[in-house]
C-alpha positions as CSV (number, residue, x, y, z in Angstrom):
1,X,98.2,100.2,78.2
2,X,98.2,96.7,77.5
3,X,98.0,95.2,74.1
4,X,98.2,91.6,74.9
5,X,99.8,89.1,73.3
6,X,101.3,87.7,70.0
7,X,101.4,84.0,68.5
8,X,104.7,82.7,67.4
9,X,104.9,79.7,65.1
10,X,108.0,78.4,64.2
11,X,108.2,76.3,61.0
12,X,107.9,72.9,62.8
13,X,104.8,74.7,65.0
14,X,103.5,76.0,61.0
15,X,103.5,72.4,59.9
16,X,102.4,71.1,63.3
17,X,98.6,72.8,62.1
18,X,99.0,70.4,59.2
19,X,96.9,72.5,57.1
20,X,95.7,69.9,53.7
21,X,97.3,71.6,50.6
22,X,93.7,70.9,48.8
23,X,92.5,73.6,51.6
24,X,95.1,75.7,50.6
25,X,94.1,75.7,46.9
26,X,90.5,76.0,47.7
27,X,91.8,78.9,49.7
28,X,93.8,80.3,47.1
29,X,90.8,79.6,44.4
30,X,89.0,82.1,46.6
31,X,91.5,84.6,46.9
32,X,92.2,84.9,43.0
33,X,88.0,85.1,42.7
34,X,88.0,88.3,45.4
35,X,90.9,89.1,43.0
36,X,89.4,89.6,40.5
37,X,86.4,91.1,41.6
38,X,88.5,94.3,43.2
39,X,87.5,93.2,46.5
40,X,91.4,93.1,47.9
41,X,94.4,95.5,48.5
42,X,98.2,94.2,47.3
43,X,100.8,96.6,46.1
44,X,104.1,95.3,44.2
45,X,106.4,93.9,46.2
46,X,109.2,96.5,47.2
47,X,112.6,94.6,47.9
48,X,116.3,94.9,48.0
49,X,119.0,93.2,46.7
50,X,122.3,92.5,48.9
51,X,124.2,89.6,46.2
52,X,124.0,89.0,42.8
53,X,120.0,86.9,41.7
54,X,119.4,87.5,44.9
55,X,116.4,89.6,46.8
56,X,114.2,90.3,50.0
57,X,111.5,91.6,49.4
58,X,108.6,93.3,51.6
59,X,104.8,92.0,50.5
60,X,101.8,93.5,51.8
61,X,98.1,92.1,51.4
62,X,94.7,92.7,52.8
63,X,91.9,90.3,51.9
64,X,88.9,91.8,53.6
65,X,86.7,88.8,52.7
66,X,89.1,86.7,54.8
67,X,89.8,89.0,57.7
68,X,93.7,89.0,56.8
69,X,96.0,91.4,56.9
70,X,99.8,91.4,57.1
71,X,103.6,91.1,55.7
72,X,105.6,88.9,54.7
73,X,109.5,89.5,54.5
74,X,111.2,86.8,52.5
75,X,114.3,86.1,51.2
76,X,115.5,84.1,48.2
77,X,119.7,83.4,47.9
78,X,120.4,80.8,45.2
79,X,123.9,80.4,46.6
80,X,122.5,79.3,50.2
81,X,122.3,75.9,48.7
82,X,126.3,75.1,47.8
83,X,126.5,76.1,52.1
84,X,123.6,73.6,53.3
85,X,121.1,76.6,53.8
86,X,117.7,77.4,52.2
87,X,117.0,78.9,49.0
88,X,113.9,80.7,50.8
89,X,113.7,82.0,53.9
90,X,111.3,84.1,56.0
91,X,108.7,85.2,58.3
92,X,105.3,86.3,57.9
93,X,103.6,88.6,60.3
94,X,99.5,88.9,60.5
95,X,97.9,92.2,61.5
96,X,93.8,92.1,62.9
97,X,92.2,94.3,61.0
98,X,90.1,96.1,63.2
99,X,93.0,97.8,65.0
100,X,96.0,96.8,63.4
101,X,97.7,95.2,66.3
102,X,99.9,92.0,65.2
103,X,98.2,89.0,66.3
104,X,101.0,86.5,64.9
105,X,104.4,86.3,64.0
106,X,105.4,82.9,62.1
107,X,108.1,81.2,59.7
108,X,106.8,81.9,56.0
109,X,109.1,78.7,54.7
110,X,106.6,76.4,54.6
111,X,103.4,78.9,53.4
112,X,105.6,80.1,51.0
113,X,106.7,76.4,49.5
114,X,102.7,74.9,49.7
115,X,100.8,78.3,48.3
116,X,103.2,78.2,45.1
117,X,102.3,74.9,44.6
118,X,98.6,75.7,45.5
119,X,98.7,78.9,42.6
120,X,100.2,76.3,40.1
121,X,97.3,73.8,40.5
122,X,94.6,76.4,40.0
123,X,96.4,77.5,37.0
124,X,96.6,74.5,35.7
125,X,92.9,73.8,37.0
126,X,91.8,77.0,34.4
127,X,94.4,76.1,31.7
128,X,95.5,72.8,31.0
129,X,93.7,70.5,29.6
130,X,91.0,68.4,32.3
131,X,92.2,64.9,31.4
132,X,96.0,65.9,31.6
133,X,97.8,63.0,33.1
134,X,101.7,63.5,32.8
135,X,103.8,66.0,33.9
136,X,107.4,67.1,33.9
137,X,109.6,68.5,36.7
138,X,112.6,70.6,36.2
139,X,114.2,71.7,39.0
140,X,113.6,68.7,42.1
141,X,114.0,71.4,45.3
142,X,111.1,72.4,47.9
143,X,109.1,73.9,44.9
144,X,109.6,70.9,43.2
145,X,107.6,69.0,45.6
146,X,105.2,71.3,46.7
147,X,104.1,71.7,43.4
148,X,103.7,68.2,42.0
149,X,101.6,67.7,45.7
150,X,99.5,70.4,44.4
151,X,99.1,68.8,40.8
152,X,98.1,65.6,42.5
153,X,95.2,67.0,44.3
154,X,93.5,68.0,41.4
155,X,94.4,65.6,38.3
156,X,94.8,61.6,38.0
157,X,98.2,61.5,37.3
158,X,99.9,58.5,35.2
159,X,103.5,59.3,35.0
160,X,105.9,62.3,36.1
161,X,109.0,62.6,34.8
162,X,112.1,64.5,36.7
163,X,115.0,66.7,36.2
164,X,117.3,68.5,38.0
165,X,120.7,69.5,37.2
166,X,122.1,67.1,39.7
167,X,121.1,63.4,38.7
168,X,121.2,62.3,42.6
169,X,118.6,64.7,43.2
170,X,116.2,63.7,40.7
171,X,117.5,60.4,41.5
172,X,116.0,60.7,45.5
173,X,112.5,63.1,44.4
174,X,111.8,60.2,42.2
175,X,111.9,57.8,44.9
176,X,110.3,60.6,47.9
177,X,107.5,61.8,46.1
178,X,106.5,58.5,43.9
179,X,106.2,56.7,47.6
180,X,104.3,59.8,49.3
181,X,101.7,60.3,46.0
182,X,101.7,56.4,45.1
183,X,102.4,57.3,41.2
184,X,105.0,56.6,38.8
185,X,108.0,58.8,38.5
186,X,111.1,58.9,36.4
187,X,114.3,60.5,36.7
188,X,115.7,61.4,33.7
189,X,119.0,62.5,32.5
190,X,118.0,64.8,30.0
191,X,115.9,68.6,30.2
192,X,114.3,67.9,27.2
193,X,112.9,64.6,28.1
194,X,111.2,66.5,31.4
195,X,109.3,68.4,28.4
196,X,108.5,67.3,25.2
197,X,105.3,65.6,25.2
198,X,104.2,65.8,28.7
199,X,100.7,67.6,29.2
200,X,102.1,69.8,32.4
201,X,105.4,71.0,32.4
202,X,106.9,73.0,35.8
203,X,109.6,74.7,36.1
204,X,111.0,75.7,39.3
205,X,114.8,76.8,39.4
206,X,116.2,79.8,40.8
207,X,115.2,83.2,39.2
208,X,117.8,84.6,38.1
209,X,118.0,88.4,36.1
210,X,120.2,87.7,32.9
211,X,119.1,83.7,32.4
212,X,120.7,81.8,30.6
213,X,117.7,79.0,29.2
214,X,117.9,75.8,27.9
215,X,114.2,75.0,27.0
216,X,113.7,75.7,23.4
217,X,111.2,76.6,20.9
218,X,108.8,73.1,19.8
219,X,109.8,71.5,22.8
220,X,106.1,72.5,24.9
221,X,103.7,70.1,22.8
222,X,100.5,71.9,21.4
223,X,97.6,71.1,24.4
224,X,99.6,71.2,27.0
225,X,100.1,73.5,30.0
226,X,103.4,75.0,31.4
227,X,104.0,76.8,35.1
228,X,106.8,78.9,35.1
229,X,107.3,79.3,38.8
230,X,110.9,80.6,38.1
231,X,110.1,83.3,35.8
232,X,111.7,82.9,32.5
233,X,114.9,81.5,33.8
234,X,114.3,78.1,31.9
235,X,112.5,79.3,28.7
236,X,114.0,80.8,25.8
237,X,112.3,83.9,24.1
238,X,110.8,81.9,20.9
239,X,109.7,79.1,23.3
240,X,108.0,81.8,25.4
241,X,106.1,83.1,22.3
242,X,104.8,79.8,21.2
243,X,102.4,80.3,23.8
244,X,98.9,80.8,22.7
245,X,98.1,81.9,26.1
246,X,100.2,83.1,28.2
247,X,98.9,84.5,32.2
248,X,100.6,85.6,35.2
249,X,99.3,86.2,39.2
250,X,98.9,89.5,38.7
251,X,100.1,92.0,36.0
252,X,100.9,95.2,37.7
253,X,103.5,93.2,39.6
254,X,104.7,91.4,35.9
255,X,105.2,95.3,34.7
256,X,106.9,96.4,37.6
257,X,109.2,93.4,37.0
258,X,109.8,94.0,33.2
259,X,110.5,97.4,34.0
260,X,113.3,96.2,36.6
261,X,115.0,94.4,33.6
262,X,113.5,91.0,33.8
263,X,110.8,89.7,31.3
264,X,113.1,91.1,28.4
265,X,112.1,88.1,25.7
266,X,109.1,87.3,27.3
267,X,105.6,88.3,25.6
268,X,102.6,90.4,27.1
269,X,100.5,87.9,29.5
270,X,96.7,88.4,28.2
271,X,95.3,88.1,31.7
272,X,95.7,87.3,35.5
273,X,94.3,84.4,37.2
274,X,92.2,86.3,39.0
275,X,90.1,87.5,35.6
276,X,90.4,84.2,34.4
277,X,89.1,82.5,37.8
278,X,86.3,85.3,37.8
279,X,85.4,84.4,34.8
280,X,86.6,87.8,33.2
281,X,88.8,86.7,30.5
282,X,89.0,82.9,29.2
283,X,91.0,80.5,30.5
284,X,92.0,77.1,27.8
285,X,89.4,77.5,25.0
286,X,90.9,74.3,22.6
287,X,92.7,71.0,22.9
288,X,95.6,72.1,20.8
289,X,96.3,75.5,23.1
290,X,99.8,75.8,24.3
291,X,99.4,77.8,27.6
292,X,101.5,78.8,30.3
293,X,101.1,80.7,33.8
294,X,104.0,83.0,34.8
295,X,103.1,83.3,39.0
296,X,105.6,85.6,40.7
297,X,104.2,85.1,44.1
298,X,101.7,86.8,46.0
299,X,101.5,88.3,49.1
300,X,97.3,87.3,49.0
301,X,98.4,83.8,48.6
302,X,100.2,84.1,51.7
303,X,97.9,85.8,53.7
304,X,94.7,83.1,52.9
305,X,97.4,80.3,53.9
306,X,98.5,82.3,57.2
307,X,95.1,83.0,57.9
308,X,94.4,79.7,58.3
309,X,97.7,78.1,59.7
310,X,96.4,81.0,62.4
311,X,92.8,79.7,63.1
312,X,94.3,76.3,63.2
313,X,97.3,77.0,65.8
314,X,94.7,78.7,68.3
315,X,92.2,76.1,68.0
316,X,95.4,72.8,68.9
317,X,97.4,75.6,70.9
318,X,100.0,74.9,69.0
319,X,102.8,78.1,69.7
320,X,104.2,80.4,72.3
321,X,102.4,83.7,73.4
322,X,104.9,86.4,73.2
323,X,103.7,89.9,75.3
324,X,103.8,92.5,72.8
């Protein structure tokens, strides 16, 4: 019997489809809203662990509102970057739903970088303030960018400040991403100067199991909004509980993390973003909140962005047909 055929993107096909990262958010928007209705199927993310901080892990999703289904298997090795390799690799398969057959296989790199951002911005869209205008980056990598991309879709940014651990990278994002967004960026040589009274604040360093963090307690300024894309690998404990509100993706996969060992100083999040995009639980209620989003990364995220890197590939035939 003959099942046909399968689409394989590779990364430079997946960016080929040049999918807008606003689409993406709207997508994701609409995700976290099926979310939170109970209208999709994600377990936690099972994964092993073959080096120290680092993980692949296995993430499963169905978003019957969408038609998507599928797996992503991603890797994330912090070391990969002293050898000239990626932080995050991996590949993403999508399954029809009707019969389960695979219908695609593609490179999850570039999904994975632009629906973190995408989950960032509509955090930030429910919790920070409307009129927030500066933000800081630490950490200047892929998530870096894909984040501040994200940010820039959906608030009139003035001024970005950014720091990395290695000046010459700040140094080059400053000069990259102020040229593709057309706003002002700053490198700056110091962390705390990349967070004290800036009203967004992301972090997005490797995540790492025992951290070691540098942001402190006073240092988030009252009304503003932090993304903690690497977990609590930047944020000290009492920083953490300054929070007045502080969310996460999804908080069956926050407790199967703290029970794992991570999340040890790091208070209970109140909500996920899909209650708070549903309207379930509030999202910013003051000026003077301090809030902060904890997103561990979803496998629902990925399947509304591969759903439509999918529908765009078939329509520019962009890909190979593999015979399954």
């Amino acid at each position: 019997m003959e099942f046909g055929s399968i689409l394989y993107l590779s990364r430079k096909d997946v960016e080929a489809t040049q999918l807008p990262m606003l689409e993406i958010i709207q997508a994701l928007e609409d995700m976290f809203r099926e979310k939170g209705a109970g209208r999709v199927e994600m377990p936690p993310k099972p994964g092993i662990h073959t080096r120290p901080d680092a993980f692949i892990h296995a993430m499963p999703a169905y978003l019957p509102g969408l038609q998507a289904a599928g797996l992503k298997w991603i890797s994330g090795y912090p070391d990969n970057q002293a050898k000239g390799l990626p932080y995050i690799t991996g590949v993403l398969i999508l399954n029809d739903p009707e019969t389960g057959i695979p219908m695609a296989i593609m490179d999850a790199t570039w999904i994975t970088a632009q629906r973190t951002g995408a989950a960032t911005a509509i955090a930030a869209k429910y919790l920070a303030r409307p009129e927030s205008a500066t933000v800081g980056i630490v950490a200047c990598g892929v998530q870096g960018r894909s984040n501040l991309e994200a940010l820039a879709c959906l608030f009139k940014l003035k001024q970005i400040k950014a720091y990395d651990l290695y000046p010459e990278i700040a140094e080059r994002y400053a000069r990259e991403m102020s040229e593709q967004l057309q706003v002002d960026i700053k490198p700056v040589k110091a962390l705390s100067e990349a967070v004290r009274g800036l009203d967004i604040v992301v972090t997005s360093g490797p995540i790492v199991k025992n951290p070691k963090p540098l942001i402190e307690a006073g240092w988030l300024a009252p009304g503003s909004f932090a993304s903690l894309v690497d977990f609590d690998s930047a944020w000290q404990g009492a920083a953490l509980r300054e929070a007045d509100k502080l969310a996460t993706d999804d908080l069956a996969q926050m407790g199967y993390y703290r029970r794992e060992g991570y999340f040890r100083e790091t208070p209970e999040a109140y909500a996920d973003l899909g209650e708070i995009v549903a309207w379930k639980k509030p999202g910013r209620e003051a000026d003077g909140e301090r809030t902060m989003s904890i997103n561990l990364g979803l496998a629902l995220e990925d399947m509304a962005t591969a759903i439509r890197v999918y529908r765009r590939a078939k329509g520019k035939g962009i890909g190979i047909e593999l015979p399954l």
